[in-house]
N, C-alpha and C positions, 0 to 999 in steps of 0.2 A: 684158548680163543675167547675173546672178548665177546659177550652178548649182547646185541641189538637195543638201544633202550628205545623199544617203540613208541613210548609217551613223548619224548624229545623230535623225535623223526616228525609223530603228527604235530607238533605245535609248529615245528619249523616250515610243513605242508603248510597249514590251515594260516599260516602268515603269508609265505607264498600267493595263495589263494587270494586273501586280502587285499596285498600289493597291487594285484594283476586288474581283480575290480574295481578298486581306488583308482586307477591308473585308466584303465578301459574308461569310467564314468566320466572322469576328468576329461579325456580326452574328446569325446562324446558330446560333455557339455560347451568345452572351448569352441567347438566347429558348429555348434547351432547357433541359426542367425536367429534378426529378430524377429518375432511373430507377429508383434501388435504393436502397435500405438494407444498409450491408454494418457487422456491429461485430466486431471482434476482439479478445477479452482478452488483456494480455499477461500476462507471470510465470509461476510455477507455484500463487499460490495458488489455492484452493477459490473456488467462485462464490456470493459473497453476491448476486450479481446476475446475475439472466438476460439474454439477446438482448433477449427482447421486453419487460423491463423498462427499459434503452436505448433502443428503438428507440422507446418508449410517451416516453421524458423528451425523445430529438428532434421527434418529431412536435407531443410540446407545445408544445415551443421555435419549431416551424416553423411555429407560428398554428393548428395542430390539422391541418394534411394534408403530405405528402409531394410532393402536385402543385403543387411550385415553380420558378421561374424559379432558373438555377444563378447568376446574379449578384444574384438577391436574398436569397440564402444568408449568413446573418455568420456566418461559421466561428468567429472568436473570441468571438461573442457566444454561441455553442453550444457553444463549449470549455469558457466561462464557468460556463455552467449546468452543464453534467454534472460540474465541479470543484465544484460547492458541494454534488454529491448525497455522502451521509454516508461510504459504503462505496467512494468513489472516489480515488486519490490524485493520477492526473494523465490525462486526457483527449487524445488529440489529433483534428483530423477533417478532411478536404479531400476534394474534390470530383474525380471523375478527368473526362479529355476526355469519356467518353462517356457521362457523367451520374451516374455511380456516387458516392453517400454515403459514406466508409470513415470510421466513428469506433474507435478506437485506445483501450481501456482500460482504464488499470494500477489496481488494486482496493489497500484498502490489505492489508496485514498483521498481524493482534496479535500481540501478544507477551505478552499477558498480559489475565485478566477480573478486571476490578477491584469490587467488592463494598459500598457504604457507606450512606450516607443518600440520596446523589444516585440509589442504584437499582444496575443490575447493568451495567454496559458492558465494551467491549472499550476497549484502546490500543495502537498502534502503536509503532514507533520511533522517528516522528516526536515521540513526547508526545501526540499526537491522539487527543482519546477521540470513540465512537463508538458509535452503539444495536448490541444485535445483529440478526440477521439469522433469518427464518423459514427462506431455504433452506439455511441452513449452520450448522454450529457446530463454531468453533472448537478443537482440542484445547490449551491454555494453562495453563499454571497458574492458580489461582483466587488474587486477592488480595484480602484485608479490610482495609480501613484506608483512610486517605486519602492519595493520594499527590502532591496537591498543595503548594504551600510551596519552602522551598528546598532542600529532598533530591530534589524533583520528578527532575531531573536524573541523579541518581544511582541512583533507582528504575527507571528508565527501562534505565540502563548494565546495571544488574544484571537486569533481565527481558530485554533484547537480551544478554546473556553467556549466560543458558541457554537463550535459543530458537537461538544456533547451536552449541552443545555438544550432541552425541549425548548421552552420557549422561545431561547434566545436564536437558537437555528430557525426558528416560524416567523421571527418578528424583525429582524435582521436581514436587512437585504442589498447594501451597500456601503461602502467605506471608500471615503477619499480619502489619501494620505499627502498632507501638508510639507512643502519641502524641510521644515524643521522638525517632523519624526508625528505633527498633531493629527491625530482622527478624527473625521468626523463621520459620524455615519446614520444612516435613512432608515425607515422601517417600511415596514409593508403597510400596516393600519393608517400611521399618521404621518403628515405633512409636518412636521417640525425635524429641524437634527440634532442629533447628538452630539456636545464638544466633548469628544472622550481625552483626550489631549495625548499627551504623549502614552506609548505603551508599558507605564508602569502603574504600580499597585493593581493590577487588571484585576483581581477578583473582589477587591472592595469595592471599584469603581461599581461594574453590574450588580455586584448587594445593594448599593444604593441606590442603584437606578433600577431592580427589580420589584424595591420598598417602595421606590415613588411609585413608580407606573400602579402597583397594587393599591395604592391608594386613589392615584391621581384619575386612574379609571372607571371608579366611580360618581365621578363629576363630570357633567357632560365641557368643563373649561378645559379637559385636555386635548380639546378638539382646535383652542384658540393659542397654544404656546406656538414659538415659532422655532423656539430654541431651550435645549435641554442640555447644562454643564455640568461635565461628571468632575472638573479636574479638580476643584475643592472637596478634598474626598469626608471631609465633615460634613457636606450639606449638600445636597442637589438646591442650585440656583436656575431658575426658567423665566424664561423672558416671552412677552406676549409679542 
């Protein structure tokens, strides 16, 4: 008669065992709904969108209640949705062990309010136009003109050039855009404009016209130019 090998018998037990609470906890955690709603903005911009303006596009997403099962949750079907809301540019959202909601989201940023027949919008960096916002607005330059076509591009480089220059975000405070692609644009200090001409060489162009200004500023005649031309990128030309 064959003897018992009880070391085999417990290991085959203490898996058993295993199985059962794997299986118990699994189960356990599939059937718990969710508990909270948690949203987090990242970035430093301004909120064109509140918590409970979030928490109002989940709950829609979620069949209209919060009291859900966490495995009948589609996270990327809810990622989905808050990426298509206007003022959004990336969403993230997962579920913690103990029920907790956490949606994650980056808003976008303007870089400029664009002015034309379409109406008044903001656009980002991305090129992404977008409505404004009741709870927020913006501080951008204001642009007129249409910046679609193939300067699109370059309108874009040159409104991202002065939204991250100190100066040029303080001093900068309009752009008209010419129907053949030319800028010209206003300042806050002074009554004269800028020919910035078309949207290329854009970082030489403001080198030279940060040269002038730095010097031109120390003479009280820069109060009498009427007109400041970037598009000879050898020399700033100014006309009284």
């Amino acid at each position: 008669m064959k003897k018992f090998n009880w070391q085999n018998i417990r290991l085959v037990l203490m898996l058993i065992v295993v199985i059962f609470l794997y299986s118990f906890t699994q189960n356990r955690s599939q059937n718990k709904k969710i508990s909270k709603i948690q949203v987090e903005f990242q970035g430093n911009n301004k909120m064109f969108l509140t918590n409970e303006m979030v928490n109002n596009l989940l709950i829609q997403n979620l069949g209209g209640t919060s009291s859900i099962q966490k495995d009948k949750v589609d996270l990327k079907e809810l990622e989905s949705a808050l990426k298509k809301q206007s003022f959004i540019e990336n969403a993230e959202v997962y579920i913690s062990e103990d029920g907790m909601l956490t949606t994650k989201v980056l808003q976008k940023s303007p870089i400029a309010r664009v002015v034309n027949k379409n109406g008044v919008l903001y656009v980002d960096k991305n090129g992404s136009i977008f409505q404004l916002s009741d709870n927020f607005s913006s501080r951008v330059p204001i642009v007129q003109g249409n910046i679609e076509g193939e300067f699109k591009k370059g309108f874009i480089e040159t409104f991202k050039t002065i939204e991250k220059d100190d100066f040029l975000k303080k001093h900068i405070i309009a752009i008209k855009i010419q129907e053949n692609g030319s800028m010209n644009m206003l300042t806050r200090e002074h009554d004269y404009d800028i020919n910035f001409g078309k949207p290329i060489l854009i970082d030489k162009k403001f080198k030279n016209y940060k040269a002038f200004y730095q010097f031109a500023s120390k003479d009280s005649m820069i109060d009498k130019y009427k007109s400041i031309n970037l598009i000879f990128t050898q020399q700033v030309v100014c006309s009284k």
